[in-house]
C-alpha positions as CSV (number, residue, x, y, z in Angstrom):
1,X,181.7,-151.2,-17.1
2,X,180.9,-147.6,-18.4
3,X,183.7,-146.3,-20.6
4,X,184.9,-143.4,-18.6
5,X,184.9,-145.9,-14.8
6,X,188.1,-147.6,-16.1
7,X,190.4,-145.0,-16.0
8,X,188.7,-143.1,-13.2
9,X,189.0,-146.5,-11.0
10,X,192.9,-146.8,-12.0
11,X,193.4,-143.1,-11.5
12,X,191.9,-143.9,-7.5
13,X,194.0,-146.5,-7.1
14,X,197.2,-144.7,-8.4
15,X,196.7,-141.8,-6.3
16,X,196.3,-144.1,-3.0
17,X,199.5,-146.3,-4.3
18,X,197.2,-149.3,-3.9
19,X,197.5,-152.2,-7.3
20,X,194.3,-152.7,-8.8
21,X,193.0,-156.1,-10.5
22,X,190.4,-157.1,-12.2
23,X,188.1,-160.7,-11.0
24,X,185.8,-162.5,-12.6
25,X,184.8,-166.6,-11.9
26,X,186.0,-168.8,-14.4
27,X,184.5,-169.2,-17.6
28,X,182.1,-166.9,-19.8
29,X,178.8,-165.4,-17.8
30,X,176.3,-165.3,-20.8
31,X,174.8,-161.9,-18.8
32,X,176.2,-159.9,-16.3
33,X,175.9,-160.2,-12.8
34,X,173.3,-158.2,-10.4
35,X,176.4,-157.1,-8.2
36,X,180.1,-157.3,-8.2
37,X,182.6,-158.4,-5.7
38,X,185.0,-156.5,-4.6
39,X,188.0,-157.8,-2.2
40,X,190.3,-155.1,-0.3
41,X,193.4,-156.6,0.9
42,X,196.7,-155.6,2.6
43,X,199.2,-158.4,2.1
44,X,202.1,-156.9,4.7
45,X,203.7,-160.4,5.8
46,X,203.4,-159.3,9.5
47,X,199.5,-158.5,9.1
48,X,198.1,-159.6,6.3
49,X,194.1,-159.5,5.7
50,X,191.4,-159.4,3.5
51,X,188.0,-157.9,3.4
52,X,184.9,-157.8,1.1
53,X,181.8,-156.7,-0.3
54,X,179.3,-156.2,-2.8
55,X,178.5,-153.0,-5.3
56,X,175.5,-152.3,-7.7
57,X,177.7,-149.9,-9.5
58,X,181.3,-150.1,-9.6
59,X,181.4,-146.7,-9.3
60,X,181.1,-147.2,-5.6
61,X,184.9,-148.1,-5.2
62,X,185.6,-144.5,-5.6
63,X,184.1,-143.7,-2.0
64,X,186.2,-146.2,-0.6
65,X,189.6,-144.7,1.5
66,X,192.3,-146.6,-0.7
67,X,194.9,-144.6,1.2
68,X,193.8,-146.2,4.5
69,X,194.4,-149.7,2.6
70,X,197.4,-148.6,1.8
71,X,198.5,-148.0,5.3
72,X,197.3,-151.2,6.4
73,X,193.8,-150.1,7.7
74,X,190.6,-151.4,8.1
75,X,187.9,-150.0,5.5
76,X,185.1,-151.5,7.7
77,X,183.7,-153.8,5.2
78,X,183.3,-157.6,6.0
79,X,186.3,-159.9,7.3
80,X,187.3,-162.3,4.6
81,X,188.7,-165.2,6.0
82,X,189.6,-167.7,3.0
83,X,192.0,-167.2,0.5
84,X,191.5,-166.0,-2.8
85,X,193.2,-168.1,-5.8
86,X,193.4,-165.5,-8.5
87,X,194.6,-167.3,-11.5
88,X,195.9,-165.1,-14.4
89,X,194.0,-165.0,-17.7
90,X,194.5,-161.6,-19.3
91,X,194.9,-163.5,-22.8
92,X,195.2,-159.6,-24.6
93,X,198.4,-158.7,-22.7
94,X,199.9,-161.9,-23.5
95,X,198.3,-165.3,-25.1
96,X,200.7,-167.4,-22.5
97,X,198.3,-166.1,-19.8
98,X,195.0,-167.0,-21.3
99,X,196.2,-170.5,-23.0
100,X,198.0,-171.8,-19.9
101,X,195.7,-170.1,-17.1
102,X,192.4,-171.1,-18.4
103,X,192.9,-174.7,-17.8
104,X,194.4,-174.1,-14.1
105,X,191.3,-171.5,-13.2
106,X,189.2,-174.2,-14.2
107,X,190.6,-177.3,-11.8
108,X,190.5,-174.9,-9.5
109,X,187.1,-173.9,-10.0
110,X,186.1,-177.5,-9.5
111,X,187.6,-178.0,-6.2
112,X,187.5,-174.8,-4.6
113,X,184.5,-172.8,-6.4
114,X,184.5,-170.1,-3.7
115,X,188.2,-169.2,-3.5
116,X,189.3,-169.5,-7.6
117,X,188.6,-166.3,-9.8
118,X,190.6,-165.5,-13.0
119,X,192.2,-162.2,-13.1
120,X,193.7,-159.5,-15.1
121,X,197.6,-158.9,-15.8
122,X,199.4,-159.4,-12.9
123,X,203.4,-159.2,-14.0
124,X,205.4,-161.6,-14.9
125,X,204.4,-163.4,-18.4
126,X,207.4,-165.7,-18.8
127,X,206.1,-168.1,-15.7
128,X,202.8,-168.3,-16.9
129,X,200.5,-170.0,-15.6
130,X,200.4,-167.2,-12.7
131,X,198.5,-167.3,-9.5
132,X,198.1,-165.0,-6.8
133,X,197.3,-166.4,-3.1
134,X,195.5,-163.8,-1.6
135,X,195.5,-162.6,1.4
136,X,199.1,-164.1,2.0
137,X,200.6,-161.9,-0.9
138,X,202.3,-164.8,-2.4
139,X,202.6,-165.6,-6.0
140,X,203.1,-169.1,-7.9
141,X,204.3,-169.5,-11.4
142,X,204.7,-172.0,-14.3
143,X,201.3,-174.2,-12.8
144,X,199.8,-176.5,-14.7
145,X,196.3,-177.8,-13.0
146,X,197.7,-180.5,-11.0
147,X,200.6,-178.2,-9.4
148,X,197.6,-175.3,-9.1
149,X,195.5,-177.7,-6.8
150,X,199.0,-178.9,-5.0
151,X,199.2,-174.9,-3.7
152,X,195.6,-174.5,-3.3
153,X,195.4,-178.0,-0.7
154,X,198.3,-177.0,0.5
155,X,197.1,-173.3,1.6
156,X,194.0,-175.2,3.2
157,X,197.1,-176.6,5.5
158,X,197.9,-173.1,6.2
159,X,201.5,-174.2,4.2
160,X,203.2,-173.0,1.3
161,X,204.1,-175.4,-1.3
162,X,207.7,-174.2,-2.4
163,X,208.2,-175.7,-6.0
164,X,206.3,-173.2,-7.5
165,X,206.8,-170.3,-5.8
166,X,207.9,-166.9,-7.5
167,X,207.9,-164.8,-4.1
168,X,206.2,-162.3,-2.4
169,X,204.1,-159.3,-3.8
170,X,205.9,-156.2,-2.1
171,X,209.3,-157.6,-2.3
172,X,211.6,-156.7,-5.0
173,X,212.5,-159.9,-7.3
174,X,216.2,-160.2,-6.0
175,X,214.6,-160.1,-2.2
176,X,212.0,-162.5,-3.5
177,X,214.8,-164.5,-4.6
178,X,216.6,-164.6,-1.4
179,X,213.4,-164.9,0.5
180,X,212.5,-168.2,-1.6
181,X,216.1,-169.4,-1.1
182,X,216.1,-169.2,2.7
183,X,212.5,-170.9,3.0
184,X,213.6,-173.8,0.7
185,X,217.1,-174.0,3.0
186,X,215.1,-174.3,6.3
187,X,212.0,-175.7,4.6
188,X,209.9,-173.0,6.0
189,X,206.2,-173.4,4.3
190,X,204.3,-171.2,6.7
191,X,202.5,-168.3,4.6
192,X,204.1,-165.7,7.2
193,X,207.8,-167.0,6.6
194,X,211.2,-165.5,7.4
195,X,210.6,-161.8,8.6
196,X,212.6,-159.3,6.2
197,X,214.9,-157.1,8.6
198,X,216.4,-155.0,6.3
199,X,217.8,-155.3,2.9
200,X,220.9,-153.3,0.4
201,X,221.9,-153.5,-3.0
202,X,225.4,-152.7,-4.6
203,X,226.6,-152.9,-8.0
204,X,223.6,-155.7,-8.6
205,X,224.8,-158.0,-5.3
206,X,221.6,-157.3,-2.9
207,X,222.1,-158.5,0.9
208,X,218.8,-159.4,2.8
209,X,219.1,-160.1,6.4
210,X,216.1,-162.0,7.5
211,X,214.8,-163.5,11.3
212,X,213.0,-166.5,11.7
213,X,212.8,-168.3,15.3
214,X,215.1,-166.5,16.9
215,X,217.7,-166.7,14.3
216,X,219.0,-164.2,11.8
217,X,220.2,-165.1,8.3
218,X,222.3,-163.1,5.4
219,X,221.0,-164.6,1.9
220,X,223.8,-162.6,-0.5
221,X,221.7,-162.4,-4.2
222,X,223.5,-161.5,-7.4
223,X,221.3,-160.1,-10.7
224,X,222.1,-160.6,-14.0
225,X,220.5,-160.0,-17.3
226,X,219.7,-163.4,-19.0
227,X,220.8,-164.0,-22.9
228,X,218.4,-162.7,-25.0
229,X,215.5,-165.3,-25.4
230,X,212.1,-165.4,-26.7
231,X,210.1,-164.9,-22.9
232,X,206.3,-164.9,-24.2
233,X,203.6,-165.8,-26.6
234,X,203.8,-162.1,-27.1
235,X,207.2,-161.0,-27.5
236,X,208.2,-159.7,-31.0
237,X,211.8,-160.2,-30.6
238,X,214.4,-162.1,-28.1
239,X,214.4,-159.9,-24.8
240,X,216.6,-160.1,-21.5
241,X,215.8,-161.0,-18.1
242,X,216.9,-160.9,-15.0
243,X,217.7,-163.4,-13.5
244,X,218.9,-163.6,-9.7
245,X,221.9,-166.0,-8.3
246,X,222.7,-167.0,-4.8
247,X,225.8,-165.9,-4.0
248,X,225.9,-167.1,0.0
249,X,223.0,-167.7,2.8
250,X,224.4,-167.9,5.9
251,X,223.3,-167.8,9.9
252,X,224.7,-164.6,11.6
């Protein structure tokens, strides 16, 4: 990548409000590729999509209309109808990431070739390994290869597999929390799960209403800061983190 496309490709994607991450397939290419691929995807639980395609240059992500992804549209490029298993590797921002997510990109890789890339930081270092399920907008911590291929069969079911799920890119964590809670309780494994009516937070206690079948449910989520512990491979000195409690999940 030419040194100055970095900064200009996060500066596009800041301006639009749309994350950016870096792919690549598993393991070291001894010379680079001819073109790159590029996914757009809008992970809104009631619409979620993907699309693709190819670039010479890089560069050519700066035409695209980010702000149009952003509001959930179309950027007429070509349907993507698998999933994406993006596996977190970024060994620079933290060792966990590369150490623990090499060996799950790699099962991966085995059994699903076309689906598993590695990919740069993607939050949340302390549940390493990390995997993103893309287009469903659902992430999956502490994986090891085994668990990693569990997900990944399980998503070829059009399910979610529960045990290692961390939540849903677009909630906040203490929604993510309830979210998780209420799918476990009901054992709701499809990808679209309980709808997310609305949601408050008051002196750290956040109420999430949610609707699934017809019903609606309050999931009552209280956060705290942890002790201070040593969360990464990284991490100079004991940090806090939250951490989120179920207070009450009730039907209304």
């Amino acid at each position: 990548m030419p040194d100055d496309l970095g900064p200009r490709l996060r500066a596009h994607a800041a301006d639009a409000g749309v994350r950016l991450l870096l792919i690549r397939r598993p393991g070291r290419a001894l010379v680079a590729p001819a073109t790159h691929r590029v996914f757009a995807v809008s992970a809104r639980p009631s619409a979620a999509w993907a699309e693709t395609t190819t670039f010479d240059d890089l560069g050519g992500i700066l035409d695209l209309d980010l702000a149009a992804l952003r509001a959930g549209h179309s950027l007429g490029l070509e349907p993507h109808d698998h999933p994406v298993f993006a596996v977190c590797t970024h060994g620079r921002h933290d060792a966990c990431c590369a150490e623990r997510g090499r060996p799950v990109a790699a099962a991966l890789a085995d059994a699903f070739p076309d689906e598993t890339w590695e990919v740069s930081h993607m939050g949340g270092d302390r549940f390493a390994a990390n995997m993103l399920v893309a287009p469903d907008g659902l992430y999956y911590g502490r994986l090891d290869p085994e668990s990693a291929l569990a997900v990944a069969e399980a998503r070829t079911r059009s399910q979610v597999e529960l045990d290692h799920l961390r939540g849903r890119t677009g909630y906040s964590m203490p929604v993510q929390a309830a979210d998780i809670a209420l799918r476990r309780h009901l054992s709701l494994t499809a990808p679209l799960g309980p709808h997310l009516v609305a949601h408050t937070v008051d002196h750290g206690v956040t109420e999430a209403t949610f609707e699934t079948a017809g019903e609606r449910y309050l999931v009552r989520v209280r956060s705290t800061k942890s002790d201070a512990v040593t969360l990464t491979c990284r991490a100079a000195r004991p940090q806090h983190a939250l951490q989120h409690e179920v207070l009450e999940l009730a039907r209304l």
